[in-house]
C-alpha positions as CSV (number, residue, x, y, z in Angstrom):
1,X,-43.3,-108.9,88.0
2,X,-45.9,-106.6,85.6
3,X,-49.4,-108.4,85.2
4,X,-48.9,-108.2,82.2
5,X,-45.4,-109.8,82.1
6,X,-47.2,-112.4,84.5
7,X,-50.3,-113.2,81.6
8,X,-47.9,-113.5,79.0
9,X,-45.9,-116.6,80.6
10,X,-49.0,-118.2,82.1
11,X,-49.9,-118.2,78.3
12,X,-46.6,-119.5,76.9
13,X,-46.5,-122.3,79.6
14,X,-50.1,-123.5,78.8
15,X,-49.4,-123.6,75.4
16,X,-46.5,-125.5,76.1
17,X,-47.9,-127.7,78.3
18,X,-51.2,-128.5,75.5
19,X,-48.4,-129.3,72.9
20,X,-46.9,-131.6,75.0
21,X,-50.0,-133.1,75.7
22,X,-51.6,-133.2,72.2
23,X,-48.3,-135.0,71.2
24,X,-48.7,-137.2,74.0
25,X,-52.6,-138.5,72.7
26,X,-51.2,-138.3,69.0
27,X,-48.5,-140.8,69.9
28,X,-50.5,-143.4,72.0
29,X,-53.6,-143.5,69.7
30,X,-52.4,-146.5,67.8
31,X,-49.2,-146.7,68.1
32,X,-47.1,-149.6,66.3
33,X,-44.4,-150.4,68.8
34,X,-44.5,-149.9,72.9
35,X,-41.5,-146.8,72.2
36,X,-43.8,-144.6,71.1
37,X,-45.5,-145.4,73.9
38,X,-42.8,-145.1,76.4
39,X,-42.7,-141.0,74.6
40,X,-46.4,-140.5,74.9
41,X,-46.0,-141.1,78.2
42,X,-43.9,-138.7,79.3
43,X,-45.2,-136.0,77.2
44,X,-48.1,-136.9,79.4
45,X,-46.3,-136.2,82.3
46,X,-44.1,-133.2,81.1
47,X,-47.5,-131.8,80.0
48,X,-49.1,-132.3,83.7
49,X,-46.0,-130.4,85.3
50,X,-46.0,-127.2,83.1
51,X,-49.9,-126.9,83.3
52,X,-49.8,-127.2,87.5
53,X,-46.8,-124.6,87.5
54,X,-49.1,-122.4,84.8
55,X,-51.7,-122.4,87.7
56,X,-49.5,-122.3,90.2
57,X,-48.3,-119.0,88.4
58,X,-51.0,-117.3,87.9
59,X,-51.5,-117.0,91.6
60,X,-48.5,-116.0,92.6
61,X,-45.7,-115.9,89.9
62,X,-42.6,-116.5,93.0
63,X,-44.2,-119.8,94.1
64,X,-42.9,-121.7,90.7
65,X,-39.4,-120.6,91.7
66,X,-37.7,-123.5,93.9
67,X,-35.4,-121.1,95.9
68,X,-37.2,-118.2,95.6
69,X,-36.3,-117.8,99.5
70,X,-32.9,-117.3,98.7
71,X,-33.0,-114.8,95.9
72,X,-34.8,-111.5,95.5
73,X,-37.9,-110.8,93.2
74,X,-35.5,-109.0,90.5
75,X,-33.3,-112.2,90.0
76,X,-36.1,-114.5,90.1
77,X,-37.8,-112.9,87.4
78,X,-34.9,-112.8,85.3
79,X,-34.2,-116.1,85.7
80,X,-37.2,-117.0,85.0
81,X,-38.2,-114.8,82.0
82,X,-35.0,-116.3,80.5
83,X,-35.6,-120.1,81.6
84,X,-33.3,-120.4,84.0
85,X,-35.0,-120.8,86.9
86,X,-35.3,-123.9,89.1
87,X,-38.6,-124.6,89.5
88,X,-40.8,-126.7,92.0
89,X,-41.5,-130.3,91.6
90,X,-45.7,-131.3,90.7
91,X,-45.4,-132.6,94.4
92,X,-44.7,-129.5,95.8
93,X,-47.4,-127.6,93.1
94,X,-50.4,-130.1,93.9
95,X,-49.6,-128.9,97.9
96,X,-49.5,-124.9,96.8
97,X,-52.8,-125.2,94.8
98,X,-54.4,-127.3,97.2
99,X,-53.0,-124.7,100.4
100,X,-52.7,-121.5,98.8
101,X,-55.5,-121.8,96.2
102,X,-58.2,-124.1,97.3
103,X,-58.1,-126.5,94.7
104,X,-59.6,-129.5,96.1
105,X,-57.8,-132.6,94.6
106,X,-59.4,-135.0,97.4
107,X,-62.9,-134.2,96.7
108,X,-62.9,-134.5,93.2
109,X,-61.5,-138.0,93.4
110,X,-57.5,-136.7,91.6
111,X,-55.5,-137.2,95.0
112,X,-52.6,-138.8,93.6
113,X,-53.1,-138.7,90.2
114,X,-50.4,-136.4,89.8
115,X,-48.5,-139.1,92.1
116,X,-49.5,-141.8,89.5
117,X,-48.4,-139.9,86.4
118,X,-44.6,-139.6,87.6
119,X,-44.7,-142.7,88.6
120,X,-45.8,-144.2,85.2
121,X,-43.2,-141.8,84.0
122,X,-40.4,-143.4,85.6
123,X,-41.8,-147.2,84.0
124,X,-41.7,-145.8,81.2
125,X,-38.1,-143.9,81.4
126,X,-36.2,-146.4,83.4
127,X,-38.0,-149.4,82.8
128,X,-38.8,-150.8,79.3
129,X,-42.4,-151.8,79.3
130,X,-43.5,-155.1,78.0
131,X,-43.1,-156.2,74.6
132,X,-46.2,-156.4,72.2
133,X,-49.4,-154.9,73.0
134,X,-49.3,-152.1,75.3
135,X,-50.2,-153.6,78.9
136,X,-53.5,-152.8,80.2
137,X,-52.1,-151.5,83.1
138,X,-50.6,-148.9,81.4
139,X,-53.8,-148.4,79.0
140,X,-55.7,-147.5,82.7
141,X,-52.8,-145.6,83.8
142,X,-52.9,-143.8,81.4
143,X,-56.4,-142.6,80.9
144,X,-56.4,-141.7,84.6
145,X,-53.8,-139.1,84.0
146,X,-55.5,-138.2,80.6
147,X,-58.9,-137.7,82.7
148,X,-57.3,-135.5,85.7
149,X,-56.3,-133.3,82.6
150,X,-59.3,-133.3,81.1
151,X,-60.9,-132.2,84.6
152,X,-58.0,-129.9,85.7
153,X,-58.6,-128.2,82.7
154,X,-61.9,-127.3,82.9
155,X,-62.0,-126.3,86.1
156,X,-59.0,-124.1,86.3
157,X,-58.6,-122.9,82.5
158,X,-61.6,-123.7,80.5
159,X,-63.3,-120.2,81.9
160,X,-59.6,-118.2,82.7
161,X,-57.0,-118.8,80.3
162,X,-55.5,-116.2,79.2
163,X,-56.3,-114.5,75.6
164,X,-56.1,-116.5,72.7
165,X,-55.1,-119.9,74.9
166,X,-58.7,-120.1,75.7
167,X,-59.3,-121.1,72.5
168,X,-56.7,-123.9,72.4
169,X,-58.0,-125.4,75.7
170,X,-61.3,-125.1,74.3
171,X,-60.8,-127.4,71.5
172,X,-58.6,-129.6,73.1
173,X,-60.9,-130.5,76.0
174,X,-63.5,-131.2,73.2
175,X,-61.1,-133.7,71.5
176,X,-59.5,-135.1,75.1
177,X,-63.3,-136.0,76.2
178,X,-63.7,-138.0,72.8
179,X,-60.2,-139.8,73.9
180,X,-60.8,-140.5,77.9
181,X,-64.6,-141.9,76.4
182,X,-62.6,-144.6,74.3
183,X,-60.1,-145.1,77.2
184,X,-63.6,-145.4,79.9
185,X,-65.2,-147.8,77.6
186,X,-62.4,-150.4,77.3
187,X,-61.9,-150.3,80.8
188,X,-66.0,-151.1,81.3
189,X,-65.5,-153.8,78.6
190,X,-62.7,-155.3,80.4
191,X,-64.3,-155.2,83.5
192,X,-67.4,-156.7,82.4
193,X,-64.9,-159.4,81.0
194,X,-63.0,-160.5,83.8
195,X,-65.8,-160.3,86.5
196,X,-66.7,-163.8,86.9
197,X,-62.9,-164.6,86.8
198,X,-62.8,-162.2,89.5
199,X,-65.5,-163.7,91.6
200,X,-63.9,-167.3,90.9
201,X,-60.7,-165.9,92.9
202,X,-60.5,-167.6,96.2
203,X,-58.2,-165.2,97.8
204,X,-57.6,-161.4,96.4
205,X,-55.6,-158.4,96.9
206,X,-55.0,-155.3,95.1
207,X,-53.0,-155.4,92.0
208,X,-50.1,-152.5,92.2
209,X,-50.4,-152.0,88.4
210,X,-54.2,-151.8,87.7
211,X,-55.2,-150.7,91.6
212,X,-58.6,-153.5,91.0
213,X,-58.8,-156.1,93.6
214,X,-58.3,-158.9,90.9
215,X,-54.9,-160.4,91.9
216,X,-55.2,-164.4,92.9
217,X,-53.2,-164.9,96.0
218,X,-53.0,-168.5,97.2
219,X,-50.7,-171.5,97.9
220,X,-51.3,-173.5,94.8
221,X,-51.9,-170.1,92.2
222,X,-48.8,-168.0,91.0
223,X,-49.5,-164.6,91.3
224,X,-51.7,-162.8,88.4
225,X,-54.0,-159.7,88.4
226,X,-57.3,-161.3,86.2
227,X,-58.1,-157.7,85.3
228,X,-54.4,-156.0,83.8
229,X,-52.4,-160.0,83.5
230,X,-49.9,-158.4,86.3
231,X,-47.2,-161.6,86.5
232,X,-44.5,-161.4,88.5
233,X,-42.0,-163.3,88.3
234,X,-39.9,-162.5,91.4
235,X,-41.7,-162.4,94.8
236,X,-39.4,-160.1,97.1
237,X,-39.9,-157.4,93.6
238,X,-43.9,-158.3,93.6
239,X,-43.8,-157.5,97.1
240,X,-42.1,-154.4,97.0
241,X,-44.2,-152.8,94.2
242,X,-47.3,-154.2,96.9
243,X,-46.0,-152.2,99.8
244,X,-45.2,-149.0,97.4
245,X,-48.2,-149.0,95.2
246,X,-50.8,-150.1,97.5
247,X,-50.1,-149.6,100.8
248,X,-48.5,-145.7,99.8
249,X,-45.3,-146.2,101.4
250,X,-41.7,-145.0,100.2
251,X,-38.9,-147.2,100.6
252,X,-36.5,-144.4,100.8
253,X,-38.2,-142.2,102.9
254,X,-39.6,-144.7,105.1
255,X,-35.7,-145.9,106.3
256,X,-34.3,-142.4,105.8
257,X,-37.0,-141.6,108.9
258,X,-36.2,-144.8,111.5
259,X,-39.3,-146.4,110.4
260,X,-39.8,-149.8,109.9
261,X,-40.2,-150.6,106.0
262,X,-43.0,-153.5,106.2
263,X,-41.4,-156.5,104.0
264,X,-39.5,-159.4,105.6
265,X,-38.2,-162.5,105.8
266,X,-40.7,-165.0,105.2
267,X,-41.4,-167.6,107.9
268,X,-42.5,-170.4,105.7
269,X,-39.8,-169.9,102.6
270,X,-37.4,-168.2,103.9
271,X,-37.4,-165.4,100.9
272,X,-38.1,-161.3,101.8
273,X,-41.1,-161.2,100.4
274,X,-43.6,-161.1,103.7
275,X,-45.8,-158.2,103.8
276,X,-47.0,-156.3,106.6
277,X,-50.4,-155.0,106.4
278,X,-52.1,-156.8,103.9
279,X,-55.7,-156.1,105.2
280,X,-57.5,-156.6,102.0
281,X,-57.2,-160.3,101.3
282,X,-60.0,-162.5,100.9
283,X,-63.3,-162.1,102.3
284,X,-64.8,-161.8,105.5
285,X,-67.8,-164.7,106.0
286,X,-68.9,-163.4,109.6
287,X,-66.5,-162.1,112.5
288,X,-63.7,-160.1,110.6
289,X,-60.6,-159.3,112.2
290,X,-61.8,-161.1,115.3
291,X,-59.0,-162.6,117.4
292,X,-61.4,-165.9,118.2
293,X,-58.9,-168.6,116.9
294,X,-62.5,-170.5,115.9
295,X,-63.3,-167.2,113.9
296,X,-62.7,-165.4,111.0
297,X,-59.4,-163.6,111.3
298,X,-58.6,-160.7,108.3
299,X,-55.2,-161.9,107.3
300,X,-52.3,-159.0,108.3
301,X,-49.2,-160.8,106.9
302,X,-48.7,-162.1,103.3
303,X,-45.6,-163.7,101.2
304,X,-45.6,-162.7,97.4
305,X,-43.0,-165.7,97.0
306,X,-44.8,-168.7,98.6
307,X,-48.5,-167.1,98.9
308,X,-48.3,-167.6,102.4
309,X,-50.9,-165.9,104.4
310,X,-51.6,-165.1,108.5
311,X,-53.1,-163.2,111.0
312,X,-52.2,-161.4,114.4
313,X,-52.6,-164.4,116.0
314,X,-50.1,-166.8,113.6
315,X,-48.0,-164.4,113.3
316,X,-46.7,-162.0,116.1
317,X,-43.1,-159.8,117.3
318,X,-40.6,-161.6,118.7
319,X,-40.2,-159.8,122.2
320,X,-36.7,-159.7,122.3
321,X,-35.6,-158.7,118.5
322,X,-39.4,-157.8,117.3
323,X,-38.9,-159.4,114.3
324,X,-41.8,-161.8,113.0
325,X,-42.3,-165.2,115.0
326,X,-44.8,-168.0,115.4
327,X,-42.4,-169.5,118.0
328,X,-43.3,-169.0,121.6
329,X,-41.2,-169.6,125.1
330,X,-41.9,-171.4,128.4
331,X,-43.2,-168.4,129.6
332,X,-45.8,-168.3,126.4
333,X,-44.2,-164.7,125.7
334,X,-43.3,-164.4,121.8
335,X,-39.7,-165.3,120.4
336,X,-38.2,-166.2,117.5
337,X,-35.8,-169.2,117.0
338,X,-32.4,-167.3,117.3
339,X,-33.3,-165.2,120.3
340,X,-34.5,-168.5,122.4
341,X,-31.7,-170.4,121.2
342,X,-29.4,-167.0,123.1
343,X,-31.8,-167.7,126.1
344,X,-30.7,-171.1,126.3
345,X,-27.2,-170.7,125.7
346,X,-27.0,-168.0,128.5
347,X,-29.1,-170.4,131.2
């Protein structure tokens, strides 16, 4: 494709991609009801796509084509001149630009931003959000994909849009700052709020919505983040928001791969809500994650259903089935209840 040919729809897609995100600011600034909400978020997330594939472009034009391996440059240009074209997910444009152009996501602090806006996308989308007052978890969500715009922006467009687009980025970077500061200085209010609340909470974990360490987890406490109001009602739904959110890993993908996904059967109630790998519960008052059954041991299992919590040594593989067991045999090996009772039955 003709440089020029190349300017021009680097343009039109980062004009398109400002619209959608001017829309998206207009919409959630005061908004009466949580659907206009729901919209401004994904404007917010169509307008993060179409400014990473304007990038993404303007490096190499054939990258933003999906199956550009399978077509030549004439088609692909057609196609996508006309709109055609099937283009690559944010995923795979946050890998290009981080690969192929050296945009460094990690050290700015906007790994997974991009990550977070699709996902707030698909809340918003799929499920309805929560009547009334728009959630602060979505508030903080929400700023944190306005402020990775506001910083992708001025490090990859600000000084190299093309003609008159610098312009728009220009002034929309001057009223986006004004927005992420009002978004910023709730968040600093509401942490300043909640802090002692915090502090008071004997046991905490990351909440999935909020990602603050402010959720209560213990025996006698439902579950609630102090700092977003988090509730959830069902445990084995609480624990698999944990496990994706906050430990990073994919259901779908994790199965789809023969790997183990980390949620099971609860030994104390009996519901699949037990975590594996909760590491960041409570605190540590001397020898953490020692194995000293006198000491401090870093809990490693966790039930979002009965608040249940354990350790390596409470808690370990059944060494017949490897499924979790505190029951052990004659021989002091671990095994769970049904695998001893088949050891019985076949002496």
């Amino acid at each position: 494709m003709e440089p020029s040919k190349v300017n021009e729809l680097e343009q039109a897609l980062t004009e398109n991609a400002l619209a959608f995100l001017r829309r998206s600011v207009e919409g959630i600034e005061g908004s009466p009801c949580n659907r206009d909400a729901e919209f401004a978020i994904v404007d917010l997330a169509v307008g993060v796509e179409v400014l990473l594939k304007a990038r993404v472009l303007r490096h190499d034009w054939t990258l933003i084509c999906a199956d550009r391996a399978k077509k030549s440059e004439e088609q692909l240009e057609r196609e996508l001149l006309a709109g055609t074209a099937f283009t690559i997910t944010p995923t795979s444009a946050v890998k290009y630009l981080a690969e192929e152009v050296g945009v460094d996501f990690k050290a700015n602090g906007y790994d997974g931003r991009v990550e977070q806006v699709s996902k707030l996308r698909n809340r918003a989308v799929h499920f309805t959000l929560s009547q009334g007052p728009l959630p602060i978890s979505v508030t903080v969500a929400y700023g944190r994909g306005l402020d990775f715009v506001l910083w992708f922006l001025g490090s990859e467009f600000r000084d190299s849009a093309p003609g008159r687009t610098a312009n728009l980025v220009e002034d929309f970077i001057e009223d986006l700052t004004a927005v992420v500061g009002e978004i910023n200085d709730f968040v600093v209010e509401r942490e300043k709020s909640v802090a002692a609340n915090i502090r008071a909470i004997e046991r905490c974990l990351t909440c999935p919505r909020c990602d603050r360490r402010a959720v209560s987890f213990t025996e006698r406490d439902p579950i609630r983040c102090a700092f977003c109001l988090w509730n959830p009602a069902d445990g084995e739904i609480a624990a698999a928001e944990y496990v994706s959110e906050v430990l990073g890993t994919n259901q779908y993908r994790t199965v789809k791969g023969g790997e183990e996904w980390p949620v099971h059967e609860c030994l104390s109630c009996g519901e699949l809500a037990m975590v594996q790998g909760i590491e960041d519960l409570g605190e540590d008052p001397g020898d953490a994650g020692s194995l000293n059954c006198d000491g401090y041991v870093a809990p490693h299992w966790g039930c979002f259903s009965c608040r249940m919590s354990a350790g390596y040594p409470e808690v370990d593989r059944c060494s017949r089935c490897d499924q979790p067991t505190t029951q052990g045999g004659d021989d002091g090996t671990s095994i769970c209840s049904e695998c001893w009772a088949e050891v019985l039955k076949s002496d």
